[in-house]
N, C-alpha and C positions, 0 to 999 in steps of 0.2 A: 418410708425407707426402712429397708429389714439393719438389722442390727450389723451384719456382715459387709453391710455396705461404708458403717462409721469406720471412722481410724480410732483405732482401739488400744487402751492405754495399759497392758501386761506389769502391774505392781507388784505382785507374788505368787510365789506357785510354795506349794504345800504337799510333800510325797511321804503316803506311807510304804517303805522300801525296806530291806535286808537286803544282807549280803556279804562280800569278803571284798577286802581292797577298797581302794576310790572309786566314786562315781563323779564321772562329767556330765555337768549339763549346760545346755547350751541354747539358747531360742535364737531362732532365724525367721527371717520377714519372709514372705511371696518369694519363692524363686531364689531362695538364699542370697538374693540381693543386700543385706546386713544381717549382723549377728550381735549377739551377748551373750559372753560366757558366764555363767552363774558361779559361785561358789561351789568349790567341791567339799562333797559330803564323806565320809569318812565310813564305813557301810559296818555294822554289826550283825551275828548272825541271828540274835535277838535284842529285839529295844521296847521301848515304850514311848521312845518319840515319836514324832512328825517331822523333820525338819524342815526347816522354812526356809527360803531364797527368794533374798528382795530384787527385782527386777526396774527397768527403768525404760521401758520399751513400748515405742509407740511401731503401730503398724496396723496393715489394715486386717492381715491376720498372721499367725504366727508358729512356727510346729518345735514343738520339742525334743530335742535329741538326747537322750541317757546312753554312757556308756562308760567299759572299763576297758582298761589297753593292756592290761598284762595276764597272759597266762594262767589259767585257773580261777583267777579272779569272777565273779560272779555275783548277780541282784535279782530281787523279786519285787517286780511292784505290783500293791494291790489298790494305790488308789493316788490320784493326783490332784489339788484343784488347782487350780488355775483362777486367781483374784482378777479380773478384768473390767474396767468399765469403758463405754464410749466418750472420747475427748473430744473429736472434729469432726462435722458431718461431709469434709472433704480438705484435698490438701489445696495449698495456693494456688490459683489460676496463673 
């Protein structure tokens, strides 16, 4: 069974990011059938951080959505991980 087939357990994601203003994040299952909004980050336009956002999200895969809603506001990202491993090799019959 390839790995895309497990239900997969989304624990933390990790972005190296700048910017001006907040950013939202937010992960959604297949089909934005469910969601979870992450902690918003607070964006600099230099850091030395990573910052980290614990997740709690089971799915069988899942997409990321980054963004800002005001006005000039603006982010760079140069890298994101994403902590996953597989929890169920299917959901209940």
């Amino acid at each position: 069974m390839g790995v895309n087939q497990y239900i997969t357990h989304f624990g933390t994601i990790r972005m190296r990011v700048v910017g001006s203003g907040t950013l939202y994040s937010t992960l959604y299952s297949l089909d934005d059938t469910r969601s979870q909004v992450l902690t918003n980050t607070t964006l600099a336009a230099t850091t030395d951080r990573q910052p980290t956002r614990l997740a709690n999200f089971k799915s069988m895969g899942a997409r990321l959505e980054l963004k800002v809603d005001s006005l000039g506001d603006w982010f760079k990202c140069d890298g994101i991980i994403i902590y996953v491993k597989p929890s169920e090799t299917s959901y209940p019959q």
